[in-house]
C-alpha atoms as one frame of an Amber mdcrd trajectory, in Angstrom:
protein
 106.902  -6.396 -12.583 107.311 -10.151 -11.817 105.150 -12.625 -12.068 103.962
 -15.421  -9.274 101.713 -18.026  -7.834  98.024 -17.385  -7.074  97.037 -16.884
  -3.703  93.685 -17.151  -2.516  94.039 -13.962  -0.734  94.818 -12.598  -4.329
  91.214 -12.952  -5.700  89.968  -9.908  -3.945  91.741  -8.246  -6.696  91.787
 -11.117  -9.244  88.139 -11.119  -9.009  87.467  -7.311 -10.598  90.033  -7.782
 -13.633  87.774 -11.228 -14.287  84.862  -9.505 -13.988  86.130  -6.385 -16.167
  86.648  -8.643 -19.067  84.136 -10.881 -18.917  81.938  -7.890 -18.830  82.980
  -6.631 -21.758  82.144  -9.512 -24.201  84.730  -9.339 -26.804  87.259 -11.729
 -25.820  85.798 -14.409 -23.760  82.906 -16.304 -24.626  81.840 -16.526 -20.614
  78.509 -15.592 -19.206  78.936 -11.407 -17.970  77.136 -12.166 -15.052  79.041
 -14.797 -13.276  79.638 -14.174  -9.234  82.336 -14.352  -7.570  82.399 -17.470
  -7.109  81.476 -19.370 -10.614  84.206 -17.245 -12.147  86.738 -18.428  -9.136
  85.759 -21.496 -10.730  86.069 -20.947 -14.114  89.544 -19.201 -13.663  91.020
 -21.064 -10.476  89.506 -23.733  -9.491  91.919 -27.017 -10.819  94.236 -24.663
 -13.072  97.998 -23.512 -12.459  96.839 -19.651 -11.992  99.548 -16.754 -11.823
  99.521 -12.691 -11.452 101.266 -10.082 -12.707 102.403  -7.544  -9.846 104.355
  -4.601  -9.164 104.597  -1.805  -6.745 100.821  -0.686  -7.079  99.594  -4.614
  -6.956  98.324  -6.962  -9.413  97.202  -6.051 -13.244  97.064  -9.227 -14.580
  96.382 -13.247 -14.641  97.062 -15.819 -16.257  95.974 -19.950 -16.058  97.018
 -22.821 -17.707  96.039 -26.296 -18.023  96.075 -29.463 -20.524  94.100 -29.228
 -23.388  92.649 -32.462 -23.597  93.220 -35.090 -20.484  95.260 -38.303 -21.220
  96.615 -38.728 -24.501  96.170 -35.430 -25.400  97.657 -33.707 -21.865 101.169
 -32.986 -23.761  99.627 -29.836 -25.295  98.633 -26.976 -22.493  96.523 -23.803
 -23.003  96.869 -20.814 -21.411  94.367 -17.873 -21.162  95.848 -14.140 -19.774
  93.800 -11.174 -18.309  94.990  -7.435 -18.027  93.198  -5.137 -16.196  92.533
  -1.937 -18.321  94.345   0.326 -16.567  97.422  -1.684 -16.922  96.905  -2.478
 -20.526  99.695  -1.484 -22.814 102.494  -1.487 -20.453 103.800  -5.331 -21.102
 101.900  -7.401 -18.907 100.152  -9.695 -21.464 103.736  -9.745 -22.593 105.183
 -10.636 -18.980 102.060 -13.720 -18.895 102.297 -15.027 -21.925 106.452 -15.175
 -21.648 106.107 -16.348 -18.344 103.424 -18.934 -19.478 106.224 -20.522 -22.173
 109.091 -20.809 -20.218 106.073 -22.717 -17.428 104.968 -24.547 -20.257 108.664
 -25.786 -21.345 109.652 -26.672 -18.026 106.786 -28.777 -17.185 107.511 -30.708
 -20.006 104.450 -29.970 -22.698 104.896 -30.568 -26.385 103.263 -27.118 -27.267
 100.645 -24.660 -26.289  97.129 -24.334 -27.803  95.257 -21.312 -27.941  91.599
 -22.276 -29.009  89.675 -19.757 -29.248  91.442 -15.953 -29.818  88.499 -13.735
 -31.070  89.550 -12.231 -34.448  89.135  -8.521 -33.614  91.481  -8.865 -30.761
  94.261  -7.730 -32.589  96.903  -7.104 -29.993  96.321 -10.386 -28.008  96.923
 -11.858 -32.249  99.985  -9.502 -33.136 101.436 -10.390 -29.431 101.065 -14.269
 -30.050 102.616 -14.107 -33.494 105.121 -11.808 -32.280 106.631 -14.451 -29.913
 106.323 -17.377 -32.476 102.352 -18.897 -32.535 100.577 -18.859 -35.730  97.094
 -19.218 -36.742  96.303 -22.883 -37.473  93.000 -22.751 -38.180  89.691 -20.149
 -37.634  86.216 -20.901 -37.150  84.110 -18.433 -39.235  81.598 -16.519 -37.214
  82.852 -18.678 -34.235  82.364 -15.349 -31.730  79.551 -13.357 -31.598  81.118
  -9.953 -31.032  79.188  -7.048 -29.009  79.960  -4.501 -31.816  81.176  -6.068
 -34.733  78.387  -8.854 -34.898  79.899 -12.136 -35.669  83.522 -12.766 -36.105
  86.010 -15.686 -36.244  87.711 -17.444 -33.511  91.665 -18.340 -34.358  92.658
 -21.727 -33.101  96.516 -20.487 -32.434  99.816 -22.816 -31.911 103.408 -22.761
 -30.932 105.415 -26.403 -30.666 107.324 -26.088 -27.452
């Protein structure tokens, strides 16, 4: 597996692993029902975007970007989808590795995770596994399909 640049001729499978999880509702407070081309937007458009590929194609994404503009563009965030069929296998791993050494080469201070929905355990063991912590939760900050509402944990690593 290795991990690259976006393409635009990579959202014809980038779009249904968006879609996937943003259907879901229970990781990503996004509209379900965006098209095509409002969730291009909201996961390409001005971003540094990557995939996750191997032999059978892509199974995951990955964006970053500053958290705040200006004066607060020294911390970056980064957000990572797996499609379902390649969960388990190490590709949120591969993103979110990929997404730190990215993040230390371009120079940012840290990386700010604001808003990891409680009940996603393995996205929360995986982040404190490779050295974030929680930093802070907002109580009932996600309101979760099946487990009503939930906290959101504001997560941290200095780079």
């Amino acid at each position: 597996m290795q991990v690259r640049e976006f393409t635009d001729a990579d959202w014809d499978a980038v779009w249904p692993i968006v879609q996937e999880v943003i259907k879901a509702e229970d990781t990503y407070a996004v509209e379900p029902d965006l098209t095509p081309e409002q969730a291009y937007e909201f996961w390409v458009a001005g971003q540094h975007t990557v995939v996750a590929v191997d032999d059978t194609g892509i199974l995951g994404t990955a964006h970053m970007s500053p958290v705040r503009p200006a004066r607060g563009s020294h911390i970056v965030n980064a957000s990572f989808m797996v499609s379902s069929a390649a969960r388990g296998k190490g590709v949120g791993e591969t993103l979110v590795r990929y997404a730190l050494d990215r993040a230390r080469a371009d120079g940012y201070a840290g990386m700010q995770f604001n808003a990891v929905v409680e009940t996603n355990t393995s996205a929360v063991k995986l982040y404190e596994r490779l050295g974030f912590r929680i930093i802070g939760t907002v109580p009932g900050g996600f309101d979760h399909p099946v487990h009503g509402r939930v906290g959101l944990h504001i997560m941290y690593i200095d780079l």
